[in-house]
Legacy VTK file of the C-alpha trace (Angstrom):
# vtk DataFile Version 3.0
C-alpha trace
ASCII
DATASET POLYDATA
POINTS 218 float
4.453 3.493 7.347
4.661 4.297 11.175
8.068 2.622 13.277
7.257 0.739 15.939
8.504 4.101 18.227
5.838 6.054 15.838
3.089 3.362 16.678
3.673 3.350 20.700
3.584 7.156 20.417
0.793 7.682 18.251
-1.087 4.717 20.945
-0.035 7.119 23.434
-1.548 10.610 21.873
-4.606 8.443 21.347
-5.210 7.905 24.854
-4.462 11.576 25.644
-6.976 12.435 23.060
-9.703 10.224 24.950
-9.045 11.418 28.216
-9.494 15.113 26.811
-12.826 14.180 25.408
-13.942 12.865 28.628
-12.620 15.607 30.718
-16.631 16.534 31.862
-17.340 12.815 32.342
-16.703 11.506 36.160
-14.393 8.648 36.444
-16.877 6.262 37.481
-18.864 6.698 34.359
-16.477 5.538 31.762
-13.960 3.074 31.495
-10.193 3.274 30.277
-7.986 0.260 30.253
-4.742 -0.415 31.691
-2.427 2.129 29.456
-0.069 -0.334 28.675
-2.951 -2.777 27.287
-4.182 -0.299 25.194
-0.554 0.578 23.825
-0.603 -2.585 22.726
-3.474 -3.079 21.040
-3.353 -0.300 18.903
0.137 -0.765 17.932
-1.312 -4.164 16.773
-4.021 -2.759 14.882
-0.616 -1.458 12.305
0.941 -4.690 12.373
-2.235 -6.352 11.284
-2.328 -3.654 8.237
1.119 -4.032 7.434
0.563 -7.920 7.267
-2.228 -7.884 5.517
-0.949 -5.403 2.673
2.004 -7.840 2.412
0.176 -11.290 1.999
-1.850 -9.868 -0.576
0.604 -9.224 -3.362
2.638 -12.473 -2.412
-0.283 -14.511 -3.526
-1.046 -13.086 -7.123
2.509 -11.336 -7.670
3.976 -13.959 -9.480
1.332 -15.003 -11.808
0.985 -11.315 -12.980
4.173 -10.381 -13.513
5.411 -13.601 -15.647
7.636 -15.191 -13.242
6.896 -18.520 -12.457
7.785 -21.259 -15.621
6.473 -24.400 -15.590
7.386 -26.946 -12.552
9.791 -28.863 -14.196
12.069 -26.536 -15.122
13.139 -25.010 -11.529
16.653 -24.296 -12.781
15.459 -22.311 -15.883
13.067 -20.368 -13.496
15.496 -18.922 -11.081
17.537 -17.429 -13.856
14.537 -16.097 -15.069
13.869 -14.057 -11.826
17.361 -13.131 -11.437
16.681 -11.287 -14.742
13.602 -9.988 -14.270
13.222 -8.852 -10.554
15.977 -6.344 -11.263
14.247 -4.587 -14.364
10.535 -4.799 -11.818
12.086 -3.092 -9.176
14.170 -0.746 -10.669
12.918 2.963 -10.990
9.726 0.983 -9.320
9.044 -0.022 -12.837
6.307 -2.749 -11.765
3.767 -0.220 -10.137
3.756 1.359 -13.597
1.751 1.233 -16.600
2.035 2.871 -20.476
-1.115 4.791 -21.353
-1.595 7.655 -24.059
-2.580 10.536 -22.754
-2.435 14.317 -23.840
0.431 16.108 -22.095
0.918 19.828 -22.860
-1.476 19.389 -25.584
0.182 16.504 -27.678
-0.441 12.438 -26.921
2.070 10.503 -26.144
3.003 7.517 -24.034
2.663 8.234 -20.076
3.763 6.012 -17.405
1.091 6.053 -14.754
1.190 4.699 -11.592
-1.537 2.455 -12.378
0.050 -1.002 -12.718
-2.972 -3.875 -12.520
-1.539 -5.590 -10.125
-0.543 -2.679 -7.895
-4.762 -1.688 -8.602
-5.624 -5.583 -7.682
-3.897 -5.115 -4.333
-5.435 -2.044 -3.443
-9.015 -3.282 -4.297
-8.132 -6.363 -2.888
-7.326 -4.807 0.762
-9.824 -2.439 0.998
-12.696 -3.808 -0.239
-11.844 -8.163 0.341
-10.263 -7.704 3.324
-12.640 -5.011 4.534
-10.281 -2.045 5.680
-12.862 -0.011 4.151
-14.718 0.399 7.114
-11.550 1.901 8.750
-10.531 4.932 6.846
-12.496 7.943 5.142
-12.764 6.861 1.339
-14.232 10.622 0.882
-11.173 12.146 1.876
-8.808 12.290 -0.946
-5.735 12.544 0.224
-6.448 8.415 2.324
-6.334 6.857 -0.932
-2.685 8.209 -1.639
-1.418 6.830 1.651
-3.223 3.653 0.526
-2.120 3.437 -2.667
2.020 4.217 -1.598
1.878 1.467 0.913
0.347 -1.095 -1.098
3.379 -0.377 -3.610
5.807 -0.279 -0.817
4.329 -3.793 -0.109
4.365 -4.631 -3.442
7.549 -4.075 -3.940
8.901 -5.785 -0.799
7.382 -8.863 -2.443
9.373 -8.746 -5.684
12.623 -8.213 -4.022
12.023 -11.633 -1.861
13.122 -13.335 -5.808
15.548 -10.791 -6.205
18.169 -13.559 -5.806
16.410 -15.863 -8.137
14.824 -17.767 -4.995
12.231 -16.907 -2.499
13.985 -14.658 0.421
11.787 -13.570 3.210
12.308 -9.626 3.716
10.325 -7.765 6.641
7.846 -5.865 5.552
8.993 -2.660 8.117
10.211 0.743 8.076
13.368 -0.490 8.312
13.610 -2.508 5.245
10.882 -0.663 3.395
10.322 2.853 4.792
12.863 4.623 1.971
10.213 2.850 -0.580
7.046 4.696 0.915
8.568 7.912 1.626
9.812 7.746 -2.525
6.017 6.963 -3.705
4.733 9.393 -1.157
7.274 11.731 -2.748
6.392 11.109 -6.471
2.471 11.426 -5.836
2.958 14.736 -4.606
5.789 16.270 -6.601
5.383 13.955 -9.958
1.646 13.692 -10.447
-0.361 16.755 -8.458
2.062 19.664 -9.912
1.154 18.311 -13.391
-2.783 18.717 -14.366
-3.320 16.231 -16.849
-1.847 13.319 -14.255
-3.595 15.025 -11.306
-6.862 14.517 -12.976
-5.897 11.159 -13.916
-4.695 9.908 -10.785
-7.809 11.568 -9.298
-10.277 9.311 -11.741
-8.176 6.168 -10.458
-8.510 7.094 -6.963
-12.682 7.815 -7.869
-13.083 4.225 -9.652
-11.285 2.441 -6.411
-13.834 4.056 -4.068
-17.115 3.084 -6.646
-16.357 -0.258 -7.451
-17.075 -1.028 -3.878
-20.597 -1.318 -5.543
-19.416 -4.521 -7.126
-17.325 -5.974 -4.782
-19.573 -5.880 -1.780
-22.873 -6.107 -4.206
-24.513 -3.030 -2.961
LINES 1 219
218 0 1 2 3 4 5 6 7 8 9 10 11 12 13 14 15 16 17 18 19 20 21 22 23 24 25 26 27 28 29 30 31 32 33 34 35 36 37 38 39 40 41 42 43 44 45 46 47 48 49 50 51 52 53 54 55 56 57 58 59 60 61 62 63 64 65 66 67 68 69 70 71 72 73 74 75 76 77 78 79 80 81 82 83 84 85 86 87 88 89 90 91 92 93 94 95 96 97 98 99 100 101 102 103 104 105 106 107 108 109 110 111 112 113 114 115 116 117 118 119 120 121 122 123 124 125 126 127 128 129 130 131 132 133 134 135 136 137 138 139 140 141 142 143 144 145 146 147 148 149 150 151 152 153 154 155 156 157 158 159 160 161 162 163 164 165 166 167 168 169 170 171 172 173 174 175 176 177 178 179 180 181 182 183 184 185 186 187 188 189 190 191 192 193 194 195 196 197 198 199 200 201 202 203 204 205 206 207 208 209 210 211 212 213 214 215 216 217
């Protein structure tokens, strides 16, 4: 989850990089635009992402995790998210699910990261919304990156109720990069030191890229 600083610069080694490859070329036969249009397009290209990965949980968030009550009872529902948001979005309890599986040879209750609506964004942005056309499904380390920032986003969605009322919070590095960083953290030091949730993670990660079958009807 790139700062704006990180997105100019990255923009910038871009164009370096296409100049290199066309160091044989002569300048007449290829075109480059203006650097500073090209800056900012690309940096767009994140903000789009970053946009997109936010609207996605804000429309089926609610629903999923139990917090709306019905309309006439507004007062009873804003006490109801002052109670819950807290418990969702601490620890990162709502990208989590209980599953039995065998740890150091004896079953037992596992939280996964594997929450269905944390899956339902994912699917939702890659396959709906057609980033994956973007990225490298077959490289497996894509799908973590993925994965973290549609829980970042996630997140940053639940905390807008954290108050009890809807709170707009910018989805940025600011406000949300200590969030990615912790997920990128626990996928690498919680789940791949540990076989049984390595290969479990890794079947998640292997459904998400097949069920593109079904979602685009191929």
């Amino acid at each position: 989850m790139p700062s704006n600083d990180e997105n100019i610069q990255m923009a910038c080694d871009a164009i370096l990089q296409v100049i290199a490859s066309h160091a044989d070329l002569p300048p007449d036969k290829y075109y480059l635009p203006r650097e500073e249009t090209f800056i900012s397009s690309l940096t767009k290209i994140t903000n789009t992402i970053c946009a997109t990965f936010k609207h996605v949980p804000l429309v089926i968030m609610q629903d999923k995790y139990n917090l709306e009550l019905d309309v006439c009872d507004a007062s009873s529902e804003i006490m109801h998210k002052l109670q819950m948001v807290p418990t969702l979005i601490s620890h990162l309890q709502c990208l989590f699910k209980i599953e039995q599986l065998t740890l150091d040879g004896t079953l037992q209750p596992v939280a996964v990261l594997k929450h269905e609506v944390l899956v339902s964004v994912v699917m939702e942005v890659l396959w709906t919304n057609g980033f994956y056309k973007d990225i490298d499904l077959e490289d497996p380390e894509v799908l973590n990156g993925v994965i973290a920032l549609g829980s970042t986003a996630l997140c940053s969605v639940i905390k807008e109720y954290e108050t009890g009322v809807f709170k707009c919070i910018d989805f940025s590095t600011a406000k949300s990069g200590d969030t990615y960083c912790s997920i990128r953290t626990y996928i690498s030091s919680e789940i791949y030191p540990h076989p049984e949730l390595a290969a479990h993670f890794k079947t998640l990660k292997t459904r998400m890229r097949e069920h593109r079958e079904e979602r685009l009807g191929l």
